[in-house]
DOZAFI-868985 format. One record per residue (C-alpha): residue number from 1; x, y, z. Coordinates in nm, 4 decimals. Example, Ala and Ser with C-alpha at 12.3 -4.5 7.8 and 13.67 -1.06 7.14 Angstrom:
<sites>
> num,X,Y,Z
> 1,1.2300,-0.4500,0.7800
> 2,1.3670,-0.1060,0.7140
</sites>
This chain:
<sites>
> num,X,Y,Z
> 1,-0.8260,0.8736,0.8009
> 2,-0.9432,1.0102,0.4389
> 3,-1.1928,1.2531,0.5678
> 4,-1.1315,1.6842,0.6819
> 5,-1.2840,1.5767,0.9948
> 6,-1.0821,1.3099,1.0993
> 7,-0.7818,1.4725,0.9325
> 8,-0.8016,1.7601,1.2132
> 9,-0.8603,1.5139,1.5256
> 10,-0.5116,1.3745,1.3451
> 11,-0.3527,1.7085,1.4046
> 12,-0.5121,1.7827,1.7277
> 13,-0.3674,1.4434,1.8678
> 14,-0.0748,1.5861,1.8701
> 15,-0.1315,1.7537,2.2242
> 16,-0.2617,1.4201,2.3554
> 17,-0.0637,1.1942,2.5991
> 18,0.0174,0.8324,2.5455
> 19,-0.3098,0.6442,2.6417
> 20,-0.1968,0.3301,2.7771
> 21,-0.3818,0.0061,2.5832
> 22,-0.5364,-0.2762,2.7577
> 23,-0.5371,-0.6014,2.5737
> 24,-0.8576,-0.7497,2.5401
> 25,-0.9918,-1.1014,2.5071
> 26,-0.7762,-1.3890,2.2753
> 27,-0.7700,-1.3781,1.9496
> 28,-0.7025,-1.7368,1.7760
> 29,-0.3991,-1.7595,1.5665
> 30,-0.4255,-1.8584,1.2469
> 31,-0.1440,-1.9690,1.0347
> 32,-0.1931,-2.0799,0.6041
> 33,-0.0404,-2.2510,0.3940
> 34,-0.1316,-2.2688,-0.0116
> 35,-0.1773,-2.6232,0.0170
> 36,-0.4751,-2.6334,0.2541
> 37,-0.6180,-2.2679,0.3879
> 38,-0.8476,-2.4486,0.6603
> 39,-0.4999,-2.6388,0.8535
> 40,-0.2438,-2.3876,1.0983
> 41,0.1354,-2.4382,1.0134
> 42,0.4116,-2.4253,1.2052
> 43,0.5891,-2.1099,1.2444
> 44,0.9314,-2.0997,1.0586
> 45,1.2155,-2.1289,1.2621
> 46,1.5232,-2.0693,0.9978
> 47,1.6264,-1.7060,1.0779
> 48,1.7198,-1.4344,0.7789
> 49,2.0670,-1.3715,0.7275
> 50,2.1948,-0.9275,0.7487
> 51,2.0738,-0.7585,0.4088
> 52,2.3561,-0.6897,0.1844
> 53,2.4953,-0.3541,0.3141
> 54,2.3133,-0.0914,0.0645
> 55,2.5743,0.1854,-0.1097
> 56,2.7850,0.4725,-0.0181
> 57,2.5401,0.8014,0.0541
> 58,2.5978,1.0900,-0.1353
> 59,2.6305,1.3200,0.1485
> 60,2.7428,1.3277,0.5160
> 61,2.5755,1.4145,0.8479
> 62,2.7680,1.4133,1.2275
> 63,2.5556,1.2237,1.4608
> 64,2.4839,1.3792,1.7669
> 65,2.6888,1.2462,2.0906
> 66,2.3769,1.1587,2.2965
> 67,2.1876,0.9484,2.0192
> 68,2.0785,0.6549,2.2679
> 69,2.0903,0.2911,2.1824
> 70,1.8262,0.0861,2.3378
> 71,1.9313,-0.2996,2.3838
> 72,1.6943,-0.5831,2.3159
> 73,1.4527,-0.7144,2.5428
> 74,1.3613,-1.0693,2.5913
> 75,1.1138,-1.2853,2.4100
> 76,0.7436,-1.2014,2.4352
> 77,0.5388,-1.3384,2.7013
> 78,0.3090,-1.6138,2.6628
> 79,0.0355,-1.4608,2.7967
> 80,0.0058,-1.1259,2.5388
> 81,-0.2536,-1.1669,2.3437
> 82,-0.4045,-0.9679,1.9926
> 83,-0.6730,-0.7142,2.1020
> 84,-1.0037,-0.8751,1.9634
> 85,-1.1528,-0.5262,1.9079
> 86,-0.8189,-0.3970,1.7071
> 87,-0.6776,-0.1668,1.5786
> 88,-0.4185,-0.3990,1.4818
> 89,-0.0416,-0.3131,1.3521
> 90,0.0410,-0.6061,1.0503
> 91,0.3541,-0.6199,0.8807
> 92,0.3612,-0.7909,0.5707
> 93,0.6911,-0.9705,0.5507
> 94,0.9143,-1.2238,0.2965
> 95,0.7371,-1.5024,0.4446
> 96,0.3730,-1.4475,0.5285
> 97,0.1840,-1.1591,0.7216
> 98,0.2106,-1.0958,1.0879
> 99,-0.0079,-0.8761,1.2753
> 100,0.0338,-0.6953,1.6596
> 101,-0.1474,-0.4795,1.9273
> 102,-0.0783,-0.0999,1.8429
> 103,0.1959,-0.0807,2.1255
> 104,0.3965,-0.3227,1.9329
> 105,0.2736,-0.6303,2.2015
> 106,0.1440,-1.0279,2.1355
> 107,0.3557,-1.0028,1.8045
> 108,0.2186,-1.3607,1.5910
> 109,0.2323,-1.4581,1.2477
> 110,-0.1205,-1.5005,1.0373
> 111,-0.0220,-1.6679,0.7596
> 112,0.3319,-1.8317,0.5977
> 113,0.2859,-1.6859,0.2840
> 114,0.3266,-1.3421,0.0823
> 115,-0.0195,-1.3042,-0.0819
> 116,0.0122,-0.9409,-0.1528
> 117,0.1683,-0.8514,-0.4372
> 118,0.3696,-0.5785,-0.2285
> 119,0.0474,-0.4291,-0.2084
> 120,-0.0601,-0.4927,0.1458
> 121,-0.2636,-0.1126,0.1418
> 122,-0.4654,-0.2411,-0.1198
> 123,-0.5826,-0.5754,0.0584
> 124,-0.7113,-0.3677,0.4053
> 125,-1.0535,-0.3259,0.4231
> 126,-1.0928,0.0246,0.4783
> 127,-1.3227,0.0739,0.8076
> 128,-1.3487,-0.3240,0.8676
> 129,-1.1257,-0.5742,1.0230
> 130,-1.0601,-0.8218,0.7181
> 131,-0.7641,-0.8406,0.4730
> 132,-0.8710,-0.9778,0.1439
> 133,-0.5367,-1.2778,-0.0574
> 134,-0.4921,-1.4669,-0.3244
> 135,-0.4089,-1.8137,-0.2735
> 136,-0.1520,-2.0029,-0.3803
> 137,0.0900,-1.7132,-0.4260
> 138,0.2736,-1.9016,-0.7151
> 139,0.2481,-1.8275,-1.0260
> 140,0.1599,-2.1393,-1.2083
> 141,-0.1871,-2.0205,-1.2006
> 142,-0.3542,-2.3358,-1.0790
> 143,-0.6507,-2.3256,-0.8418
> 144,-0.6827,-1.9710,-0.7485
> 145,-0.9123,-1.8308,-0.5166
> 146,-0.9580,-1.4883,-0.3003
> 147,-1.0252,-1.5770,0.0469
> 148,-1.0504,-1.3267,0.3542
> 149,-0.8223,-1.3122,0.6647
> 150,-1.0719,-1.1959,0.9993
> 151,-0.8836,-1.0256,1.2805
> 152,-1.1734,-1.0159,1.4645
> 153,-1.1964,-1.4225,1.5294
> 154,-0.9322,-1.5176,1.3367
> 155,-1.0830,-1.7068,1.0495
> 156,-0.9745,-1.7530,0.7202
> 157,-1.3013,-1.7512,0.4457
> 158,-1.2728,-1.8748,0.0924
> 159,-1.4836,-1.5954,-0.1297
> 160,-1.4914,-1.7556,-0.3892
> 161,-1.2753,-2.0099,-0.6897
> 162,-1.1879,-1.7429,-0.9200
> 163,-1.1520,-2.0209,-1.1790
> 164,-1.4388,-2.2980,-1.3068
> 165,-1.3291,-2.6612,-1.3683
> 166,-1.3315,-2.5351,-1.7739
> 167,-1.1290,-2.2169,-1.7221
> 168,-0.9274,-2.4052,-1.4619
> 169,-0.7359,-2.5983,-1.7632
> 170,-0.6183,-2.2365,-1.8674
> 171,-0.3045,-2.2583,-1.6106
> 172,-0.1863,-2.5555,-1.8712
> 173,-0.1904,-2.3309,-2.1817
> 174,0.1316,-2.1358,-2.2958
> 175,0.1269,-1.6825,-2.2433
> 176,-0.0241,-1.5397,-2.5707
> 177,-0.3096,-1.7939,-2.5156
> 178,-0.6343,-1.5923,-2.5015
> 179,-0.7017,-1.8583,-2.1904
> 180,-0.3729,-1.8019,-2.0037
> 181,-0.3616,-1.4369,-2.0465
> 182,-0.7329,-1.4262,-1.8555
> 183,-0.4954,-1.6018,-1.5652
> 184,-0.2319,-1.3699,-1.5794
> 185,-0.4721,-1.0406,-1.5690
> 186,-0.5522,-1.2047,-1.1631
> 187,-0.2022,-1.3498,-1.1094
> 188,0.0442,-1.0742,-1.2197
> 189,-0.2135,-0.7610,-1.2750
> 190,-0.3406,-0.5525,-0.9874
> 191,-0.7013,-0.7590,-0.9331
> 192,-0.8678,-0.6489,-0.6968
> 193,-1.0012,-0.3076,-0.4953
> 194,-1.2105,-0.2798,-0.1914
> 195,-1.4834,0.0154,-0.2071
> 196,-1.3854,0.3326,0.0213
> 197,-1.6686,0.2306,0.2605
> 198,-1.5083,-0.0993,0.2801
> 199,-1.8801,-0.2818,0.1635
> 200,-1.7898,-0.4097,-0.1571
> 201,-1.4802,-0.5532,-0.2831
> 202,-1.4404,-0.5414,-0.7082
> 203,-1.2302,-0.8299,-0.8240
> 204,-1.1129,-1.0153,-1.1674
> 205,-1.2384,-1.3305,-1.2124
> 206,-1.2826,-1.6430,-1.4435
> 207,-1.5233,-1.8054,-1.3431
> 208,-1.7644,-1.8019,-1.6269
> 209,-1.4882,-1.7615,-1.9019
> 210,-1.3379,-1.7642,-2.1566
> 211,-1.1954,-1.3897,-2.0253
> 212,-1.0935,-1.2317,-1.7147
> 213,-1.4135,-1.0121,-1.5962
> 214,-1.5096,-0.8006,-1.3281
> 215,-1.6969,-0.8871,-0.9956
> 216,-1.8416,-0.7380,-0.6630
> 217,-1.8399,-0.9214,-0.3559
> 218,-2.0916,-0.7812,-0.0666
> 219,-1.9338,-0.8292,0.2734
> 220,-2.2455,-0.8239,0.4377
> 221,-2.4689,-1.0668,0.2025
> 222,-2.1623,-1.2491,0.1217
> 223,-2.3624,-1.2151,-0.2539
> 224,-2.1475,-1.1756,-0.5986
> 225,-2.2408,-0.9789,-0.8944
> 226,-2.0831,-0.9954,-1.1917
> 227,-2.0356,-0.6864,-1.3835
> 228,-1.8284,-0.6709,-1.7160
> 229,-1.8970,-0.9393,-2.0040
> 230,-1.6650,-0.8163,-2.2446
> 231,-1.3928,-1.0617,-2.4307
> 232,-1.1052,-0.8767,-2.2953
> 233,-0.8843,-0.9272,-1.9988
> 234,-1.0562,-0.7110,-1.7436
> 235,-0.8022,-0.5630,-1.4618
> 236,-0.7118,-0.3195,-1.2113
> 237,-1.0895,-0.1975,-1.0718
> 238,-1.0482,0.1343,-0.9255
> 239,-1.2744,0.3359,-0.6792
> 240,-1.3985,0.6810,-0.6885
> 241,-1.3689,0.8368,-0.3692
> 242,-1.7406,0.8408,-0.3063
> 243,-1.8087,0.4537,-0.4366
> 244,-2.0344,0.6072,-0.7331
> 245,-1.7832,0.4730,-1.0192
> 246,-1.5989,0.1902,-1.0930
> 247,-1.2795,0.2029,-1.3545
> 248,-1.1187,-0.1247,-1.4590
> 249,-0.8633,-0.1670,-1.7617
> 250,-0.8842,-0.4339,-2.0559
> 251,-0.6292,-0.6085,-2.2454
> 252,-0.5960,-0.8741,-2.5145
> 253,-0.2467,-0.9914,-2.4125
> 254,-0.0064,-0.8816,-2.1443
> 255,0.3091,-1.0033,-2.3448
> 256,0.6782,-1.0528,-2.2093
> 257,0.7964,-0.7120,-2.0906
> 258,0.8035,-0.4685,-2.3926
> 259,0.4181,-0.3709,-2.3515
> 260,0.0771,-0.4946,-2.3281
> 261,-0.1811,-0.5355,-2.6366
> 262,-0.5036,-0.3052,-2.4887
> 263,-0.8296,-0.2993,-2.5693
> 264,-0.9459,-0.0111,-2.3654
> 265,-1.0696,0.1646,-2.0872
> 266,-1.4040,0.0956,-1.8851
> 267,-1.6215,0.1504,-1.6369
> 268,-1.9492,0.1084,-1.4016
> 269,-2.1386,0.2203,-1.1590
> 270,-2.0696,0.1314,-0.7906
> 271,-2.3415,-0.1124,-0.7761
> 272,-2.1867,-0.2492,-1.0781
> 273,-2.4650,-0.2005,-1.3581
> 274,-2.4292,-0.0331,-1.6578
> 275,-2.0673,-0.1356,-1.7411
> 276,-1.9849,0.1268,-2.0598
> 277,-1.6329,0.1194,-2.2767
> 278,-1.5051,0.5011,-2.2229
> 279,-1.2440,0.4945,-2.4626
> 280,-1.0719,0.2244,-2.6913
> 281,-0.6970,0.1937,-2.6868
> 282,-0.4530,0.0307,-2.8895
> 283,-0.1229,0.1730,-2.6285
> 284,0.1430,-0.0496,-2.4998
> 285,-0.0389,0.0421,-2.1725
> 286,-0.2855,0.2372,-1.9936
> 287,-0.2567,0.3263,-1.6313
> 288,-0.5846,0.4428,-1.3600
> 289,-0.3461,0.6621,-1.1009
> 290,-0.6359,0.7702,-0.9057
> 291,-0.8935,0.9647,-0.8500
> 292,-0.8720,1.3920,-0.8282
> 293,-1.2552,1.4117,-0.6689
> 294,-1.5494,1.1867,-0.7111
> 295,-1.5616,1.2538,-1.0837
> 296,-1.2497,1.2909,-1.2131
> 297,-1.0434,0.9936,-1.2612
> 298,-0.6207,1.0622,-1.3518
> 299,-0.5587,0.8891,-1.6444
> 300,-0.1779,0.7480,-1.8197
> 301,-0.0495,0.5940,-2.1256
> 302,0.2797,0.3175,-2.1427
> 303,0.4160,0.3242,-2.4856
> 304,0.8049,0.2773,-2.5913
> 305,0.9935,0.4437,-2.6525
> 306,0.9225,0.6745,-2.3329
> 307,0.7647,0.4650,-2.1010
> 308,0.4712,0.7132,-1.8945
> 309,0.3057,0.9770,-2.0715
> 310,-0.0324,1.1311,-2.2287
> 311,-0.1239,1.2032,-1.8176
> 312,-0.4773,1.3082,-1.8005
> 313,-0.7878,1.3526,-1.6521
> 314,-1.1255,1.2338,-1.7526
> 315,-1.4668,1.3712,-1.6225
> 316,-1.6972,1.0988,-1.5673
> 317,-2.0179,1.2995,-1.5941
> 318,-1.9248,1.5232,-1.9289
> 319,-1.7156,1.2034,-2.0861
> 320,-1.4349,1.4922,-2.1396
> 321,-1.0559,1.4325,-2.1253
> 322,-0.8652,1.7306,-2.0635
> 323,-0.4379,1.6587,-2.1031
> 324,-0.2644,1.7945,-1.8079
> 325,0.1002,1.6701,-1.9806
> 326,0.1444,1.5040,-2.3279
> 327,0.5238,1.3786,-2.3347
> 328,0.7086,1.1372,-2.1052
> 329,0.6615,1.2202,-1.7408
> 330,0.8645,1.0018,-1.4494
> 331,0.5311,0.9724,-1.2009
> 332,0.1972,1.1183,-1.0693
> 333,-0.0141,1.0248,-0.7860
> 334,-0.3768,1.1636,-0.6861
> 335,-0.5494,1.2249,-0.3429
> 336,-0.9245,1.2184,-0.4608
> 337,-1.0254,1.2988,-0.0654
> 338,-0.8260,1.6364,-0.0707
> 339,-0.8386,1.7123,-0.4141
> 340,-0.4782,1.6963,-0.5143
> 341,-0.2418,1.5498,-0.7439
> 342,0.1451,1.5147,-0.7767
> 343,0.3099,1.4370,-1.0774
> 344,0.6912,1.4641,-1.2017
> 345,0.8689,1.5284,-1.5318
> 346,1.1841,1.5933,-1.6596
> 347,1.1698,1.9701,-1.5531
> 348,1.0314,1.9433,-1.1486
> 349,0.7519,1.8129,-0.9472
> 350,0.3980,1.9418,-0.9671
> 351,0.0797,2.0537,-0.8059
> 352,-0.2640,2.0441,-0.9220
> 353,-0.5998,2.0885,-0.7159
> 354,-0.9612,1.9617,-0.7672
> 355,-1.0651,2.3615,-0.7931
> 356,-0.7887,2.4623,-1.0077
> 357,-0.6746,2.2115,-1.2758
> 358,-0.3798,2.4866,-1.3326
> 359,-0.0318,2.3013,-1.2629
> 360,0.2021,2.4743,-0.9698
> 361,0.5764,2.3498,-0.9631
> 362,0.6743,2.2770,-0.6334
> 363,1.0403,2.1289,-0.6747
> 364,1.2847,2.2174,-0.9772
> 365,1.4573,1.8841,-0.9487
> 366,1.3642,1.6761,-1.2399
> 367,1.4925,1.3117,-1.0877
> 368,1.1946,1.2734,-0.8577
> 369,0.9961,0.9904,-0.8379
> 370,0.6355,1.0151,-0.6277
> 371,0.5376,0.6940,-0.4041
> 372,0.1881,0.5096,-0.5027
> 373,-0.1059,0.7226,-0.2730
> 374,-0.3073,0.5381,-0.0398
> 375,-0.6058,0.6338,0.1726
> 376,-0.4302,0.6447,0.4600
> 377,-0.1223,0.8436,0.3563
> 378,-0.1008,1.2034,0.4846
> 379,0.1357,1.3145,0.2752
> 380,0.2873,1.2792,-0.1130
> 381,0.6387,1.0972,-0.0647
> 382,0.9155,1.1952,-0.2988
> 383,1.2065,1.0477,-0.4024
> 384,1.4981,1.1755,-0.5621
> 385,1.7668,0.9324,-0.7546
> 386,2.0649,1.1842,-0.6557
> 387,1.9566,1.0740,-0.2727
> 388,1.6937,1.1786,-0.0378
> 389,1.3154,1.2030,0.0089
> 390,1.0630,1.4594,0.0662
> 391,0.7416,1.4739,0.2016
> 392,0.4934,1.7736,0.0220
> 393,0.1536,1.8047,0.2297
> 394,-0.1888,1.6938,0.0532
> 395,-0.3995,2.0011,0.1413
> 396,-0.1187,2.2770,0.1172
> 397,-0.1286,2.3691,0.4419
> 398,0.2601,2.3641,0.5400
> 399,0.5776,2.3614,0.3728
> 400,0.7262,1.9927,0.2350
> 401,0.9961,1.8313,0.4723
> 402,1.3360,1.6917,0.3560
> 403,1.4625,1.3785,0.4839
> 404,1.7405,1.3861,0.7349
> 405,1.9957,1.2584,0.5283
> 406,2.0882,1.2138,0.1390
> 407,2.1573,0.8585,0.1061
> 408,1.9819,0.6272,-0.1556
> 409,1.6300,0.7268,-0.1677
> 410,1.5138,0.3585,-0.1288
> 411,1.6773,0.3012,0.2005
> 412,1.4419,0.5764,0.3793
> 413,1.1104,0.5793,0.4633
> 414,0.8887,0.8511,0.6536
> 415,0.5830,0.8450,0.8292
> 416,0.3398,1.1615,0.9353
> 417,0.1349,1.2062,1.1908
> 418,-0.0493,1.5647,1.2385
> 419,0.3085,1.7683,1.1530
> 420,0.5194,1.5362,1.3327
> 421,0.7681,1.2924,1.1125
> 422,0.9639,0.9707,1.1750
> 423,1.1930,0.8670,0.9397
> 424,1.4000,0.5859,0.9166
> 425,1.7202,0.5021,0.6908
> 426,1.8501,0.1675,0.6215
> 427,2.1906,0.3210,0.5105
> 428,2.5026,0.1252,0.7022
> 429,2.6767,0.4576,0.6958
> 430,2.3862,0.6582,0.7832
> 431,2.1891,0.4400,0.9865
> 432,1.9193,0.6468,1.1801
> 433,1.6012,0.6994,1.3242
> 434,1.4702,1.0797,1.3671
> 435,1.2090,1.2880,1.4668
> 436,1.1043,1.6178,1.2714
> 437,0.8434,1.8859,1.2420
> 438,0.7604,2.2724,1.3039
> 439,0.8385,2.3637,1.6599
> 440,1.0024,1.9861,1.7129
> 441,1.3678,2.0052,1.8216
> 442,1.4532,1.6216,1.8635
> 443,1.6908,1.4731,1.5842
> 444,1.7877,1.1225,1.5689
> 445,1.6467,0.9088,1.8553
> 446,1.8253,0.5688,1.7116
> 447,2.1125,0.5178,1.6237
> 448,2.1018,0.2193,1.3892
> 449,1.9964,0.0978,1.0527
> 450,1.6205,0.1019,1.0489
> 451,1.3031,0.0497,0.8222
> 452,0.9133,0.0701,0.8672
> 453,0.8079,0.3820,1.0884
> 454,0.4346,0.4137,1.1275
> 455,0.2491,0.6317,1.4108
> 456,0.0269,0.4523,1.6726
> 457,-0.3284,0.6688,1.7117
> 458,-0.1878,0.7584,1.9977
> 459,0.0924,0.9921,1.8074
> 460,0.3492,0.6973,1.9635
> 461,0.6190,0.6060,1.7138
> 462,0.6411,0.2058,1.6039
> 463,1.0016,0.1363,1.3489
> 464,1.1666,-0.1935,1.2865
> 465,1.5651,-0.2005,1.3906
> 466,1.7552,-0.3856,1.2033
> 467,1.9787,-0.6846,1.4036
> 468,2.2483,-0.9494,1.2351
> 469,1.9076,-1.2214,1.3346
> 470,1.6087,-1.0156,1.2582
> 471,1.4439,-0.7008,1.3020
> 472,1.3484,-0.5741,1.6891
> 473,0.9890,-0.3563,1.7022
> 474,1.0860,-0.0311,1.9020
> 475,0.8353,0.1717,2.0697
> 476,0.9004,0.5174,2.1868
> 477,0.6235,0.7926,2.3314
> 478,0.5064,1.1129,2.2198
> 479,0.6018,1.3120,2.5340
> 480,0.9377,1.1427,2.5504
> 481,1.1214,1.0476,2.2576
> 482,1.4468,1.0122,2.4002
> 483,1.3865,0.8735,2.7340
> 484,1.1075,0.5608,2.6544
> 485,1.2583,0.4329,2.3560
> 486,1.1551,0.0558,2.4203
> 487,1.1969,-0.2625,2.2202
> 488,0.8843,-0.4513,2.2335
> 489,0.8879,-0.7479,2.0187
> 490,1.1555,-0.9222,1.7260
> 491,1.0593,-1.0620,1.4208
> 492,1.2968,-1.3094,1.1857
> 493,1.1617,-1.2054,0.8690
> 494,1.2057,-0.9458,0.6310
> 495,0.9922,-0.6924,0.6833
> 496,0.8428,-0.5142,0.3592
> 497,0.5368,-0.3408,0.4410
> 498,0.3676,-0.2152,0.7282
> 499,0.0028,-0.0809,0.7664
> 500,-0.2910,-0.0603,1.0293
> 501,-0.6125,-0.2045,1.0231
> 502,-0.9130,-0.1020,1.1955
> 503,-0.7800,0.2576,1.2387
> 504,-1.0353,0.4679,1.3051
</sites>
């Protein structure tokens, strides 16, 4: 989904009728635990009590008389099964990850923890069927090690210990320890990236100690390489969009919540030789937000009392920075596939291309806040603290949506497929599903609170509703929104992300 190409089949798709998916052969369930990856636990069976009921929007909307209200249908049968081919829909929830067919079918949980730092994007192996963990998900620090989750069989493989029986005594010493801030810079930091071919997966490690360093795992050799030897913490490897460069981050301590102590900025190239310091730092923070096109990496500062600023970009070939906005800026995000960044400030929300490094404004209000970008994403997300979010397009080619209602911007969410949105609010007095886009007269097709829309590849929309015992998976059909709105599965746990892997 990150390439022109596959970008207009997305839009194309549109037109295309709901292709009805055969399940294919079994695929094993596998269920972990921290204490022992290898043994399947039980599923839970305590159920999660009704989220606290969120606040009063700040603006109103009439319902329309005909919204429908689909009832619940009975428990799964035993004989669904995952497809062993994929794609497959996961949901990363408060007590482990759970994964289903793309029409919302054979719903089963994978594992019985939360391994993904609320990151669950960032562990999908783009083009591949694996989803790379941590394990344990505590954060005492002791025996750590990145494993991989198969949905094609169903096995769980240990990569590698990402601590040696030296280093391992590091989860014993006390933060500001040179030892237990290499633990932390895996544990709490962002630690790992996958490459955008999905070969190679770039990961912190202590394995040969006494610091955190970066490594490359080959799927296909199952060989690791190590690549930085520096005495700093080494963190937060990021990708450029063609796999050529690798940028990672280096501290000296991560300290208790007023800043970090950096040491500065480096990187390597995507076969990871020639590992070279670009710049040294001595912020409170420095931040990779992406990439703007293979060469260009987006670049931020953390330092009190503002919080974000000095955004920038830095040219990997001329070893140029050019400042795009010096003071204190709210939040940016980059699309290096299409050449486009977002960021916010106190004055608006705005534009910048690959071609033209000129900044556009694109919204006057200066309370937005833009979503993290992921491959996948087809739009920029925006949220606004007076209520509301907004979708603005990554290649320019139509005008940005507004979300149905204004209600707390954290109880939407919004989903694109071609120019067709689902959105979704969690609000108790605006509870709602809907369906927008150019030439798309449809409104709300559900009528209660709801959370997690994504779009099947067959332009099908999959939500979460939420019920006083769980959450039930509704499925409802291009060509009849209104009509086919089905529930297809219920799951107990709080849902917090949801993502596809082995989309095409």
């Amino acid at each position: 989904m990150n390439s022109c190409k596959h970008h207009k089949r997305i839009k194309q798709s549109i037109l295309i009728a709901f292709v009805l998916i055969t399940s294919l052969s079994c695929l094993t369930k596998s269920v972990i635990s921290t204490e022992d990856p290898t043994e399947p636990a039980s599923l839970p069976t305590d159920t999660v009590a009704e989220p606290i009921d969120p606040p009063e929007p700040t603006q109103t909307e009439i319902p329309p008389a005909d919204t429908p209200h689909p009832t619940l249908t009975e428990s799964i049968s035993p004989e669904e099964t995952l497809n062993s081919m994929g794609p497959w829909l996961l949901i990363q929830s408060s007590d482990g990850l759970w994964a289903a067919n793309p029409d919302g079918s054979a719903l089963q949980q994978l594992t019985n923890e939360d391994y993904w730092k609320d990151d669950l994007e960032q562990a999908i192996q783009p083009a591949g069927n694996h989803v790379v963990f941590l394990t344990p998900s505590t954060y005492d620090f002791h025996n750590m090690a990145l494993n991989l989750l198969s949905l094609a069989d169903g096995q769980i493989t240990k990569i590698t210990d990402l601590t040696s029986p030296s280093t391992e005594a590091y989860a014993d010493l006390s933060p500001g320890d040179s030892g237990f801030e290499a633990l932390r810079a895996i544990g709490e930091r962002d630690s790992y990236a996958w490459s955008p071919d999905g070969s190679q997966l770039a990961f912190s490690g202590v394995m040969d100690g006494p610091s955190a360093d970066i490594y490359l795992y080959n799927v296909q050799s199952e060989m690791i390489t190590r690549v930085s030897e520096d005495p700093a913490q080494d963190f937060a490897p990021s990708w450029s969009p063609d796999g050529n460069h690798i940028i990672y981050l280096a501290a000296e301590a991560f300290g208790t919540g007023a800043g970090w102590l950096m040491s500065g900025v480096w990187a390597a190239d995507g076969t990871g030789s020639n590992p070279t310091q670009l710049f040294a730092s001595d912020s409170g923070g420095e931040e990779i937000i992406g990439w703007l096109d293979d060469n260009t990496a987006v670049l931020a500062t953390w330092d009190q009392p503002c919080g974000s600023q000095k955004l920038r970009l830095y040219d990997m070939e001329s070893k140029q920075t050019e400042m795009l906005y010096a003071d204190c800026f709210n939040s940016a995000a980059a699309d290096g596939t299409w050449g486009v960044m977002l960021y916010s400030n106190e004055n608006g929300v705005y534009r910048l291309n690959a071609e033209d490094w000129t900044p556009t404004q694109v919204d006057s209000s200066g309370e937005a806040y833009i979503d993290p970008r992921y491959p996948a994403d087809q739009v920029f997300t925006v949220r606004y603290t007076s209520g509301g979010i907004a979708t603005f397009d990554n290649t320019g080619a139509f005008d940005n949506q507004d979300s149905p209602v204004q209600v707390n911007s954290y109880e939407l969410d919004v989903a694109e497929y071609g120019m067709i949105w689902g959105w979704t609010s969690q609000n108790e007095s605006f509870p709602g599903t809907w369906i927008t886009g150019p030439g798309v007269d449809v409104g709300r097709i559900y009528d209660g609170r709801s959370v997690l829309p994504i779009w099947t590849r067959d332009n099908n929309l999959l939500f979460l509703g939420i019920e006083k015992a769980g959450y039930t998976l509704y499925l409802t059909t291009f060509d009849n929104w209104y009509s086919d709105l089905e529930a297809v599965n219920f799951i107990e746990s709080d849902p917090i992300r949801a993502a596809w892997l082995g989309m095409e």
